[in-house]
C-alpha positions as YAML, in Angstrom:
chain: A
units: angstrom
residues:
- id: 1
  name: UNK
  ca: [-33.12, -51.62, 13.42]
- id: 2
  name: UNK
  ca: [-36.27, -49.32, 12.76]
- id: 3
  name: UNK
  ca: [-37.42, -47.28, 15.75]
- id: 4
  name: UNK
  ca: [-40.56, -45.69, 15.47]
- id: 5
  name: UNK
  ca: [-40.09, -43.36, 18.50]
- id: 6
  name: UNK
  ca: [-37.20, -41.99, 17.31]
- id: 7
  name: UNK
  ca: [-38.20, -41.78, 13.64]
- id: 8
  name: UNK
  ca: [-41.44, -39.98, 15.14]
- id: 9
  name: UNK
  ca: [-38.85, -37.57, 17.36]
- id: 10
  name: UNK
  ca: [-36.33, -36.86, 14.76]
- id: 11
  name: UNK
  ca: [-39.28, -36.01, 12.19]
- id: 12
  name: UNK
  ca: [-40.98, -33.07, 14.34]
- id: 13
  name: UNK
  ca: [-37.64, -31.85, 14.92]
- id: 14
  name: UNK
  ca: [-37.43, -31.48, 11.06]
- id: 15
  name: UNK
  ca: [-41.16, -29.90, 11.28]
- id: 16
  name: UNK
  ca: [-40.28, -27.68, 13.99]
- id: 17
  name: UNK
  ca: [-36.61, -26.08, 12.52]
- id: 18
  name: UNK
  ca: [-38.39, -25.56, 9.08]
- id: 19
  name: UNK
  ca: [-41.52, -23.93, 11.00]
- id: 20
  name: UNK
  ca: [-44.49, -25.71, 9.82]
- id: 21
  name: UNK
  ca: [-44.09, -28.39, 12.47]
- id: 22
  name: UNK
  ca: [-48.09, -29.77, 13.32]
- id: 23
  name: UNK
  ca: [-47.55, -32.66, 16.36]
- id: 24
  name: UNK
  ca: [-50.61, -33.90, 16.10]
- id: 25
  name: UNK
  ca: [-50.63, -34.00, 12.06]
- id: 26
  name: UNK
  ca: [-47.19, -35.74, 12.48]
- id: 27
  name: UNK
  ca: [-48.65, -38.56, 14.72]
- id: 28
  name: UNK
  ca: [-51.44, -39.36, 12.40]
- id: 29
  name: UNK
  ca: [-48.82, -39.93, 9.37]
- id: 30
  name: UNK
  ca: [-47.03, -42.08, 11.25]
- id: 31
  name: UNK
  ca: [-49.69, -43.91, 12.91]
- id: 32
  name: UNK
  ca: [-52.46, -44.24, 9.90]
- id: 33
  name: UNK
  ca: [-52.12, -47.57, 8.16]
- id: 34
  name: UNK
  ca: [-50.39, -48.07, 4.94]
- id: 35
  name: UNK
  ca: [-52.83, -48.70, 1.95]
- id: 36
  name: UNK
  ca: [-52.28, -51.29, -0.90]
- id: 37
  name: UNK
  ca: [-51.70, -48.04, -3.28]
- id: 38
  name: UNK
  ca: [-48.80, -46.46, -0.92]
- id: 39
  name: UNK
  ca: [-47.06, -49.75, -0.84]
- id: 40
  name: UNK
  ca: [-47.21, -50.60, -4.49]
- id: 41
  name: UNK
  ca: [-45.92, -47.33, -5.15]
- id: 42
  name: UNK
  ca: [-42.96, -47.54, -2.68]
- id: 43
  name: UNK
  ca: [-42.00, -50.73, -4.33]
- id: 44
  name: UNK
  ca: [-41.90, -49.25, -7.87]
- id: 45
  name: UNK
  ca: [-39.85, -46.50, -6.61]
- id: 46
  name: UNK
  ca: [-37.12, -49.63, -5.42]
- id: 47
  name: UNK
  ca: [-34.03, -49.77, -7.33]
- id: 48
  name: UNK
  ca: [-32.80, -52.95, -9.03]
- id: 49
  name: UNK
  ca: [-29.94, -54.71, -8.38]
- id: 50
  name: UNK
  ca: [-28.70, -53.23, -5.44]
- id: 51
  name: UNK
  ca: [-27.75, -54.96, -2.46]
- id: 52
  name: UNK
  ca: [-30.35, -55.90, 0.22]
- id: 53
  name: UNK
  ca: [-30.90, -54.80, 3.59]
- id: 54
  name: UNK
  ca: [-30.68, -55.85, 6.73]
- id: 55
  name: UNK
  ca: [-33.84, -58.22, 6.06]
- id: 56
  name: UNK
  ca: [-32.12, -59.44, 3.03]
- id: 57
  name: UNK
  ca: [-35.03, -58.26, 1.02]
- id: 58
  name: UNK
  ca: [-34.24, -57.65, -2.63]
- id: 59
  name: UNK
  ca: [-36.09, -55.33, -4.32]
- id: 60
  name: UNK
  ca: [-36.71, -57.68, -7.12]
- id: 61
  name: UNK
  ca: [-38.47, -59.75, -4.77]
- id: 62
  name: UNK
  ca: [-40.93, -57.44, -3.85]
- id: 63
  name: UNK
  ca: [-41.63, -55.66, -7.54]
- id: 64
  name: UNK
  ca: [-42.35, -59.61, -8.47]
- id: 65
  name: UNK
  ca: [-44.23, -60.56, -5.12]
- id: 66
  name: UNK
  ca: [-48.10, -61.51, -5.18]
- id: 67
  name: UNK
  ca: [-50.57, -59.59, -3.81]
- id: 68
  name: UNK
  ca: [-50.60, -61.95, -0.74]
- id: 69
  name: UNK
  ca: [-47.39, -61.45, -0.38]
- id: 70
  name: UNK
  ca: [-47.92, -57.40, 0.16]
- id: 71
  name: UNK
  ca: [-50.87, -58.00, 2.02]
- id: 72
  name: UNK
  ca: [-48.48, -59.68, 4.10]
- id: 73
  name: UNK
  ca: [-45.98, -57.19, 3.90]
- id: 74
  name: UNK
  ca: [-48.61, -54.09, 4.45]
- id: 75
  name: UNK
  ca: [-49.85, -56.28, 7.54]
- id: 76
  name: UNK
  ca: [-46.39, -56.36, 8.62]
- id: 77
  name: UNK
  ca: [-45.62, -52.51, 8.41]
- id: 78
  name: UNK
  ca: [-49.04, -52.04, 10.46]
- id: 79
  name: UNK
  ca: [-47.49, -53.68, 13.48]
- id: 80
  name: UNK
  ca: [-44.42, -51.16, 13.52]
...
């Protein structure tokens, strides 16, 4: 399951070994909201026909969802 803490952790340890690392720049990625844009574009980017998840998601659910449905699922990512 998704841990922000350690996704946060293991992601300035990337930052610092390649030198550029920013803590406070790295916080404000994490905890700015998604817009409608970033989403729609990470759902293009979703391969078809390929297994789901662990939510048991498809992807061809999502590229075919209503915008409802990824207000709902932007609302969703906010809470992580």
């Amino acid at each position: 399951m998704f841990n922000q803490k350690i996704v946060k952790g293991e992601y300035k340890t990337l930052k610092q070994k390649n030198g550029s690392a920013n803590p406070t720049a790295t916080e404000d990625i994490f905890d700015s909201p998604v817009s409608d844009c970033e989403l729609q574009e990470a759902i293009k980017q979703l391969k078809n026909r390929k297994s789901p998840g662990e939510d048991q998601i498809h992807a061809e659910f999502l590229k075919h969802a209503e915008k409802e449905a990824r207000i709902s699922i932007r609302m969703w990512f906010q809470k992580i």
